[in-house]
Each structure stands twice: as structure tokens, then as C-alpha cells.
C-alpha positions as CSV (number, residue, x, y, z in Angstrom):
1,X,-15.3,-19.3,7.1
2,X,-17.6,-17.1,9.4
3,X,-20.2,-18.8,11.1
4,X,-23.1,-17.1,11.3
5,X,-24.6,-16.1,14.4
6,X,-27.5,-14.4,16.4
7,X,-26.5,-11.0,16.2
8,X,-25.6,-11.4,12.3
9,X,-29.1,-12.6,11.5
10,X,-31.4,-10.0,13.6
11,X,-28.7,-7.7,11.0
12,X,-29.3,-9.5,7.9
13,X,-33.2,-10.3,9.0
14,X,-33.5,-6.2,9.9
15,X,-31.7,-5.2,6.4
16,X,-34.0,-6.9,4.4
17,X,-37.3,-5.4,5.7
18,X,-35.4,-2.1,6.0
19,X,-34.5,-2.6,2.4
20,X,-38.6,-3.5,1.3
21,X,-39.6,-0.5,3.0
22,X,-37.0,1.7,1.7
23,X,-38.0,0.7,-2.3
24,X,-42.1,1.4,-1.5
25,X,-44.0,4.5,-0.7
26,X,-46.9,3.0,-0.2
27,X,-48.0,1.5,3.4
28,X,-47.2,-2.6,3.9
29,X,-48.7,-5.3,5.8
30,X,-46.7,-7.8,7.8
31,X,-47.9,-10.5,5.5
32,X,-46.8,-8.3,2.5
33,X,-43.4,-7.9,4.8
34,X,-42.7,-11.6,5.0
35,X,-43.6,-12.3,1.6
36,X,-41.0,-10.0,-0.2
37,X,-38.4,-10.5,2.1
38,X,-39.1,-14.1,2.6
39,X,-38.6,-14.2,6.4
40,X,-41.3,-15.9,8.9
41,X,-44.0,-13.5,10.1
42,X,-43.0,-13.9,13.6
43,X,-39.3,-12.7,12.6
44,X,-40.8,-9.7,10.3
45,X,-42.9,-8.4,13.2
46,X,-40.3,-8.7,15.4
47,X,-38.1,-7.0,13.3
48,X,-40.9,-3.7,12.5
49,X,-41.9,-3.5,16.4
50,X,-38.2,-2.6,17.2
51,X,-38.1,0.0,14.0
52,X,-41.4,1.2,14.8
53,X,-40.1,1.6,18.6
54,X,-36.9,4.1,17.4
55,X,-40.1,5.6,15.5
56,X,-38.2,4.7,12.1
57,X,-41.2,3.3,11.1
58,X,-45.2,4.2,11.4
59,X,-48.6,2.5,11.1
60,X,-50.3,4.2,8.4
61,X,-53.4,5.6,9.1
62,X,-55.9,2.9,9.1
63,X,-57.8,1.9,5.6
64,X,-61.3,0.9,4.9
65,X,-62.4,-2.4,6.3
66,X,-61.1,-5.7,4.4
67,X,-62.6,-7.3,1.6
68,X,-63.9,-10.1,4.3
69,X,-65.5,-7.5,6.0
70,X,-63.4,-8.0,9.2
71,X,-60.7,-5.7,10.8
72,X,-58.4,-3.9,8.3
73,X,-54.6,-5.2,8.9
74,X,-52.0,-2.7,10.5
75,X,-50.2,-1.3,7.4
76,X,-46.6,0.2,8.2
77,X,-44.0,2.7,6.4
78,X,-40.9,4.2,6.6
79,X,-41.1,7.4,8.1
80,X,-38.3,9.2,6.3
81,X,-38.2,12.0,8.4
82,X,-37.7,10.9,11.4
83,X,-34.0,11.0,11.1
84,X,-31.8,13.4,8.9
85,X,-28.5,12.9,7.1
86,X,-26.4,16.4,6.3
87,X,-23.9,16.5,3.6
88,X,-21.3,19.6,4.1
89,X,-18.9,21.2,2.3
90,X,-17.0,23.5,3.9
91,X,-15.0,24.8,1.1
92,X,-12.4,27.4,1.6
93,X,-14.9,30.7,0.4
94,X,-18.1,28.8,0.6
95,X,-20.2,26.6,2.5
96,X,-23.3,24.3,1.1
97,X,-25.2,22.1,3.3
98,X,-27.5,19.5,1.8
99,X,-30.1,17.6,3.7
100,X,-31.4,14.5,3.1
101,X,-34.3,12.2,4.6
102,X,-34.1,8.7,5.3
103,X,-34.7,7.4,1.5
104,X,-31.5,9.5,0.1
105,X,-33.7,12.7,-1.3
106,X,-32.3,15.9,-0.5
107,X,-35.5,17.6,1.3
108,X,-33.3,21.2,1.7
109,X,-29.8,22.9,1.1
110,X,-28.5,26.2,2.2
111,X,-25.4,28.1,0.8
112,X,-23.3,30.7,2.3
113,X,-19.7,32.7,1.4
114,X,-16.7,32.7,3.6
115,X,-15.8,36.5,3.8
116,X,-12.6,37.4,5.0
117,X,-10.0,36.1,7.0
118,X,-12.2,34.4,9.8
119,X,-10.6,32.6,12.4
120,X,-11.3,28.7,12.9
121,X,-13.8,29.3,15.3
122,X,-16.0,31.8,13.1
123,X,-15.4,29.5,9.9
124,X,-17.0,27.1,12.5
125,X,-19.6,29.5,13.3
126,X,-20.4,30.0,9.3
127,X,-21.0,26.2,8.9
128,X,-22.6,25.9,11.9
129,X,-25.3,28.8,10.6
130,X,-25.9,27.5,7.6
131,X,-26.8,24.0,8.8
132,X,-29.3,25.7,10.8
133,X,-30.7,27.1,7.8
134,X,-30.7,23.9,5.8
135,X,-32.3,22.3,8.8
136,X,-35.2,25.3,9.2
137,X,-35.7,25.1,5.1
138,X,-36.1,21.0,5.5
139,X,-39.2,21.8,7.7
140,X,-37.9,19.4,10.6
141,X,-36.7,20.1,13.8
142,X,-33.3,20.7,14.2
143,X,-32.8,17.1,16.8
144,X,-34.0,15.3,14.0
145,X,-30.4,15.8,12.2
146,X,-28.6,12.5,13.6
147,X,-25.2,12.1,11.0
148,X,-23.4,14.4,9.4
149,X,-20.5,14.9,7.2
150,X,-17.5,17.7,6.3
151,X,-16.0,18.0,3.7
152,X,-12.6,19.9,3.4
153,X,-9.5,20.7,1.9
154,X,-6.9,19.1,3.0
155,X,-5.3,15.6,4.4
156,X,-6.9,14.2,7.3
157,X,-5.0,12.4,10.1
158,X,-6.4,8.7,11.7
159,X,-7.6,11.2,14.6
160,X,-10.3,12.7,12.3
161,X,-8.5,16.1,12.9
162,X,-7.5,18.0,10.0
163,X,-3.5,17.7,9.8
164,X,-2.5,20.0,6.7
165,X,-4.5,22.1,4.4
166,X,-3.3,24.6,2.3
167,X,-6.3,26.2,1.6
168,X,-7.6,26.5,4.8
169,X,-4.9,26.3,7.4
170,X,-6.6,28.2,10.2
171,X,-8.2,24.9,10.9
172,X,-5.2,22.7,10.8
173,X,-5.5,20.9,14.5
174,X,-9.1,22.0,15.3
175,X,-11.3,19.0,15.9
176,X,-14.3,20.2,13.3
177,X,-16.2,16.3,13.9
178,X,-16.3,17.1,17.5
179,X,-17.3,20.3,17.4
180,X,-19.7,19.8,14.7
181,X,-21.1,16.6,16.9
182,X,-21.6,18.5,20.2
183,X,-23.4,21.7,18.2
184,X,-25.7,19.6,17.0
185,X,-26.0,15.9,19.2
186,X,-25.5,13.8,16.1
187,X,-22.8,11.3,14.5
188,X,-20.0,13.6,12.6
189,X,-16.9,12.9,10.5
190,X,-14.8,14.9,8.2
191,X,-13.1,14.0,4.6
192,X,-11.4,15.2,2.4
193,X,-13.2,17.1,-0.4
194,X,-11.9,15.5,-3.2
195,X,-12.1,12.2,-2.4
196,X,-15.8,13.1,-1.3
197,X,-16.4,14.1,-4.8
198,X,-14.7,10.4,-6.2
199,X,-17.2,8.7,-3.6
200,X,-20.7,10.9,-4.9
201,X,-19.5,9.1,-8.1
202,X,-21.0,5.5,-7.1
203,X,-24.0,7.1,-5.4
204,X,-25.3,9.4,-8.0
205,X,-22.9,10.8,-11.0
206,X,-21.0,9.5,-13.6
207,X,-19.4,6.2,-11.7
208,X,-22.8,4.4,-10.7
209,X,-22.1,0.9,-10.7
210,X,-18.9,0.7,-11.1
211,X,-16.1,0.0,-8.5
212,X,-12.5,1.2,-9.4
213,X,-12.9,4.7,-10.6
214,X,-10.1,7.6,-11.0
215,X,-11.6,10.8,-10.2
216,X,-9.9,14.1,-12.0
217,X,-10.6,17.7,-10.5
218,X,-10.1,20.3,-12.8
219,X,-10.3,23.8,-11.9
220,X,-7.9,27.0,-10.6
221,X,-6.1,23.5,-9.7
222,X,-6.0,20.0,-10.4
223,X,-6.9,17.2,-7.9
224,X,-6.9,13.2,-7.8
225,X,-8.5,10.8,-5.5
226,X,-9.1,7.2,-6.4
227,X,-12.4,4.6,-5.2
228,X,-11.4,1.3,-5.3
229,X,-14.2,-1.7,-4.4
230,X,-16.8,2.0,-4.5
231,X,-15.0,2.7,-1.2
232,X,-12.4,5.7,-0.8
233,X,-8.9,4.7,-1.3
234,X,-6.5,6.5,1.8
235,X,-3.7,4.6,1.3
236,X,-1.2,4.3,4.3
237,X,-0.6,7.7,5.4
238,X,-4.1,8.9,4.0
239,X,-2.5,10.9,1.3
240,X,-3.2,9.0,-1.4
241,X,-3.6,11.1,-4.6
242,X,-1.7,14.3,-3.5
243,X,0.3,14.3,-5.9
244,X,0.7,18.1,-6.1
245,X,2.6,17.6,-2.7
246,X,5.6,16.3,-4.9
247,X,8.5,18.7,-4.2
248,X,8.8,20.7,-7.9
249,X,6.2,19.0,-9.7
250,X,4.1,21.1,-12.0
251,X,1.1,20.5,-14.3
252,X,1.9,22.8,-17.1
253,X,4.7,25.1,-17.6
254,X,2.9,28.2,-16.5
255,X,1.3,26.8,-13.3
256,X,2.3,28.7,-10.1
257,X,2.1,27.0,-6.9
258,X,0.0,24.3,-8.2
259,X,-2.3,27.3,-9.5
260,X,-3.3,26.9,-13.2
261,X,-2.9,29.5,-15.7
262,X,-3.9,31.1,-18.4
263,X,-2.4,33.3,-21.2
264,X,-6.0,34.2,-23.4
265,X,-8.0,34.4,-20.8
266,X,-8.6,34.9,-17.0
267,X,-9.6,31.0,-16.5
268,X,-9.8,27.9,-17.9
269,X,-13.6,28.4,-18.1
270,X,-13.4,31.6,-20.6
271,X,-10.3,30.3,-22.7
272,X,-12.5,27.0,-23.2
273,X,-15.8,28.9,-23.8
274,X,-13.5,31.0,-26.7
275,X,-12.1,27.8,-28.1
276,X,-15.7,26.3,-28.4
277,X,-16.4,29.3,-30.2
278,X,-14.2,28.9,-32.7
279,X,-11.2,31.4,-31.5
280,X,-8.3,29.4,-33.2
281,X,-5.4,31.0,-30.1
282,X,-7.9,29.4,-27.1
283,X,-8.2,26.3,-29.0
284,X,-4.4,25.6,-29.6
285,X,-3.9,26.7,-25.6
286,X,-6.4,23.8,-24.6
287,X,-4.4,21.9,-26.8
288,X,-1.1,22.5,-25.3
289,X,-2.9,22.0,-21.8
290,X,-4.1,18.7,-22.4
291,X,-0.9,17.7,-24.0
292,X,0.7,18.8,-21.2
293,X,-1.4,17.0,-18.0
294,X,-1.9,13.9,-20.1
295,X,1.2,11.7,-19.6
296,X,1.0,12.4,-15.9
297,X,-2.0,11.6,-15.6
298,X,-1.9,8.4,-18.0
299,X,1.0,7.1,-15.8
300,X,-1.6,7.4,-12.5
301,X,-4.4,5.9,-14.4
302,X,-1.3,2.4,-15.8
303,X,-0.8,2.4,-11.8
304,X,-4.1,2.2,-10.2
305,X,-5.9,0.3,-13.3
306,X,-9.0,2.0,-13.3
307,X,-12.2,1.0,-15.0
308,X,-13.4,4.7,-15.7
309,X,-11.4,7.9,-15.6
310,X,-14.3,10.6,-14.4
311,X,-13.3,14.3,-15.3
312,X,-15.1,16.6,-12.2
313,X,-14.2,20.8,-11.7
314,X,-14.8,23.8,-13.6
315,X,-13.6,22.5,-16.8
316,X,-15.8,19.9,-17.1
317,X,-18.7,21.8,-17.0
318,X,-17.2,23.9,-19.9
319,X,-18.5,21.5,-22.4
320,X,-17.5,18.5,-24.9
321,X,-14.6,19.8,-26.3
322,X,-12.5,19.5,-23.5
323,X,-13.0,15.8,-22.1
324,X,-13.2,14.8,-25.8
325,X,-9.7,16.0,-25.9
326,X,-8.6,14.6,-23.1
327,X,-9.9,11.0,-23.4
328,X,-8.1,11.1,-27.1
329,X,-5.0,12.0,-25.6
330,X,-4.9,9.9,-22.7
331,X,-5.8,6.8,-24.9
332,X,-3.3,7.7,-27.3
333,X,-0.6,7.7,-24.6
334,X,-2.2,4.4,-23.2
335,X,-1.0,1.4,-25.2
336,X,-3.1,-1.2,-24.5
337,X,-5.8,-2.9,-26.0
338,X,-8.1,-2.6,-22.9
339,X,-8.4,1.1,-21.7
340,X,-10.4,3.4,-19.1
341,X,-13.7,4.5,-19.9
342,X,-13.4,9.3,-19.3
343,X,-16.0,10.6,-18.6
344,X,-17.4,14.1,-17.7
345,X,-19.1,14.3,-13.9
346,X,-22.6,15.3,-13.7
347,X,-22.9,16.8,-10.8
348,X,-21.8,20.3,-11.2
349,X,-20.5,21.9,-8.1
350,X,-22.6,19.6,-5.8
351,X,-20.0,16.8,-5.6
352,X,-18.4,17.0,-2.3
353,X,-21.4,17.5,-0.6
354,X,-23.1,14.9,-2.4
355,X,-20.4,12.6,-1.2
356,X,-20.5,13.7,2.5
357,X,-23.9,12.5,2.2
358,X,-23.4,9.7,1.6
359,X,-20.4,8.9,3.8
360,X,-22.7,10.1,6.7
361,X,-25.1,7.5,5.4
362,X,-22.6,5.0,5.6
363,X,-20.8,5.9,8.5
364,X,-24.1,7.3,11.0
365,X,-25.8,3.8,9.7
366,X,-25.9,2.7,13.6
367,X,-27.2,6.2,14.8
368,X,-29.7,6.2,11.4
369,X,-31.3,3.0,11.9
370,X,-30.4,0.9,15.0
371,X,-28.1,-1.3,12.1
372,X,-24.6,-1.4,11.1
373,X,-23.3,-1.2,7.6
374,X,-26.7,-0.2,5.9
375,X,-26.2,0.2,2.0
376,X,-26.1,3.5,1.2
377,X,-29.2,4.5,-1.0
378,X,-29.2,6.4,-4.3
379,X,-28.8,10.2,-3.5
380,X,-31.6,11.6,-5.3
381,X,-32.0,15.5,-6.0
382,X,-35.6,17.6,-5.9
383,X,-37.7,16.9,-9.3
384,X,-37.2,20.7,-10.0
385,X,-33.5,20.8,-9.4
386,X,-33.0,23.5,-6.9
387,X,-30.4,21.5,-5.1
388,X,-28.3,21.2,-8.0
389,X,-26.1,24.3,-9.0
């Protein structure tokens, strides 16, 4: 058993007040400190001095005098500016950049389209611009960004180095966390974007509070990645849910190079959109689609156990119909008396970028707040929903 010692303490003691200020808005007294986290006042001001000293946290401006008519006590509060968190995806014809302050609320977001065939440096250049923008829109200056994330296409080796991606093999080699790092002076990683999406699942869609999760892309193609213990599952090669890499495997009968499609109409969106509507052709296609991708995916879900199956990509924004389908189908195939919640994703297109988010949470912890291993908090959107899409 670990014994616990000096350094693991001044952690544990700094993640609790970290943790009261985090869950208030409003300014707190030491005393109010020590008595929610139940740690001696000495320890709690020892504690807020260093925060206040990286300038994570702030004395509030001062209040009217006390009730005993003597000096007012120093009230204190997060100041969630003072560092920022961006989530990227760097898909192959788009970029979105989301930022977020210290509490998890996206403050800005910036989109922009890949056009072309741009080399790796100008796809570079493209992200790099429209961080800038997301940084200028936030209102903060741009050395406030200290962690970041990218999210791509492809497998990524132990090196962080992108090692093979179909999509957008131009950067196959190129060290994008560097070079993202040294543009901007702050802690950067990539991942890949599907499993990004799996991870936004715990943090703010459909998966919140629940560990072992099996997350389903559907869209021009279809894409697994698994969370087990709410942590992305590599495996040993860090290839674990590519299935499509299987040497003459196919999803449907019509699919070319792992591409779906279609025979009455031009995606899976419009054929669904007709079958919701009643067109009897579109509704016995989805039907033959599901039947199709079911087994496969029935025999990945027997494998990995999960507790909830969580349906993400175009399709799933199409409606009910579809994921109702699916669900019946996949617990007709499953024989057993306990089987995996499916469920549609919330989160629209925002998934891998939600998920970078929070990996640069978990990941730039040190570089956010002076303390290792943080918890990731709730990734909260803007009341009026701009930075959802």
C-alpha cells in the first residue's frame, strides 16, 4: 500500500480548495475555505497564497465593513481567465477551435475550411489562424492559452507524431504537438479524432457517468473507439478500434474503400430524412443497412462488454428512426439477459473538439494549475448555444 507523503498531501490539500473554488462564483473567505474543505486555516492559506501567486486566484474587491464593525476579511476567487484551455479539430476540410476558461465554459470558437491540396505546413498555418481567431474572439490575450489539444484522423504513434492517416496523409511524420507548442508557448498533444469524440462522451454528451462506453461514428464512413475506466482505450499498438484497417473487410455490400453508399439518395442523411418521411424504398435501404453493420458490430460490443453503445456522426443527428433501429437489431443479435444501453450523441459535430478539450484539461493539468492529475470539469457550452453546431 502507498504511503502517503509530503508532496501527495500539498496535492490532495491543493485539489480540494481548487475543487471549492471551482463549484462557487461567488468570492470566499479563508475561514469559509477551511470549513468546506475541512483543512486547518494555516494549510488553506498556504495553499491560496501559492494559487494566488501563479495569479490563479484573486482577492475580490474588498466588501463593506463586517457586521463587528472591524476590518472586512480578504475574500478570494478563481480567476478563470487567467489561463486558457483550446480544444482543436483539425479535420481533413475543416478546422474548429474551441476555447475554454479555467471552469470548463467555452468563452469562444472559431471555424474555418481546408481549401485545396495544402501542404502540411499551410494545413499548419490554417489551424494555427484560426486559433488566433478563437483566442482574439475569447477577449484574452493570446499568452494566456497555456494547453491545447488536436485532434486528427488517423493512428498516432507513442512519439505523439502522426504515423498513418488516410485522410490526411500530407501530415503523416510532421510533429503537429510541437509545432503547435512552439506557435503558441503552451502544453500540446494530438489524438485521434474519434477516440476524442468517445472521451467528450464522459465530459459532456450522452456517456456522463459512465465508465465503459463503445462509441459508434456514423457518417460517409464508420468509426469505433472504446473508453474504458472514462479513459481512452489505445490498446498496444494504439490502434485499437480500426477495424476498417482489416484487409477486405466491408460494412455493407456497396461500401467502396470503407466509403458508405447509397442507392436513393446522395447520403445517408437524405435517404434517412426520405425514410422518416414515409418513402417506403429509403426505409427498406436503412433497413438493409442496419441489418447489415449490426452483427459486426454486436460481436465488438460481446468483446469489449460495454455498458452503453453511443451512436455519434451524421446519422445520428438524422433523427429517431435510425438509432431505434439499430438498438433493436443489435439487441436482437445480443443474447443475453444483460445488454448495452445505445444511445444517440448529443453533441452534434462538436465532439472531437469537445474531447480535445478536455484531454488538454487533463493532460496541461500541471501547466493549468501548478497540480498534477486535476479532474477534468464539466465542459459547459454558452447559454445561447453558439458554440454548438
Amino acid at each position: 500500500m502507498h504511503q502517503l507523503g509530503p508532496a501527495d498531501i500539498r496535492r490532495s490539500n491543493a485539489l480540494a480548495c481548487l475543487s471549492a473554488l471551482r463549484a462557487t462564483e461567488a468570492p470566499v473567505t479563508i475561514s469559509e475555505l477551511a470549513s468546506v474543505t475541512e483543512l486547518s486555516r494555516p494549510t488553506v492559506e498556504a495553499v491560496v497564497a501559492g494559487f494566488e501567486r501563479r495569479g490563479t486566484v484573486v482577492a475580490a474587491a474588498a466588501s463593506a465593513g463586517s457586521s463587528a464593525g472591524g476590518r472586512p476579511a480578504r475574500r478570494y476567487i478563481l480567476d478563470e481567465m487567467s489561463a486558457l484551455v483550446a480544444g482543436i479539430d483539425a479535420g481533413p476540410r475543416n478546422v474548429r477551435v474551441l476555447i475554454s476558461d479555467l471552469r470548463g465554459r467555452v468563452v469562444s470558437r472559431a471555424d474555418a475550411t481546408v481549401r485545396g491540396t495544402p501542404t502540411a505546413v499551410e494545413r499548419l498555418d490554417v489551424v494555427t489562424d484560426t486559433v488566433r481567431q478563437a483566442l482574439a474572439a475569447s477577449g484574452a490575450a493570446p499568452d494566456r492559452l497555456q494547453a491545447s489539444c488536436t485532434a486528427v484522423s488517423g493512428i498516432i504513434g507513442d512519439d505523439g507524431r502522426l504515423v498513418d492517416s488516410f485522410a490526411v496523409p500530407e501530415w503523416n511524420g510532421t510533429p503537429i504537438a510541437k509545432e503547435v507548442a512552439r506557435r503558441f508557448d503552451c502544453e500540446s498533444l494530438i489524438e485521434n479524432d474519434i477516440k476524442l469524440a468517445a472521451y467528450a462522451e464522459h465530459h459532456m454528451g450522452a456517456a456522463r457517468g459512465i465508465e465503459d462506453i463503445l462509441f459508434i461514428q456514423i457518417g460517409n464512413r464508420i468509426s469505433l473507439s472504446q473508453t474504458f475506466g472514462g479513459q481512452i482505450f489505445q490498446g498496444a499498438h494504439r490502434s485499437a478500434g480500426e477495424v476498417g484497417s482489416l484487409r477486405g473487410m466491408r460494412w455493407t455490400r456497396t461500401s467502396v474503400k470503407g466509403n458508405l453508399t447509397w442507392r436513393t439518395g446522395p447520403s445517408g442523411e437524405h435517404v434517412l430524412a426520405a425514410a422518416s418521411a414515409g418513402d417506403a424504398e429509403a426505409l427498406e435501404e436503412v433497413r438493409e443497412f442496419v441489418t447489415e453493420i449490426a452483427p459486426l458490430l454486436s460481436t465488438v460490443a460481446l468483446v469489449v462488454d460495454p455498458a452503453r453503445i453511443v451512436i455519434g456522426g451524421g446519422l445520428s443527428r438524422a433523427g429517431e428512426l435510425f438509432v431505434d433501429m439499430l438498438r433493436d437489431e443489435i439487441h436482437r443479435l445480443i443474447v443475453l439477459p444483460a445488454q448495452p444501453e445505445v444511445l444517440a450523441s448529443p453533441l452534434g459535430s462538436i465532439g472531437s473538439a469537445a474531447g480535445a478539450l478536455a484531454l488538454a484539461f487533463q493532460r496541461g493539468s500541471q501547466r493549468l494549475f501548478g497540480i498534477p492529475d486535476v479532474p477534468v470539469p464539466a465542459i459547459t457550452m454558452p447559454a445561447d448555444g453558439q458554440a454548438v453546431a
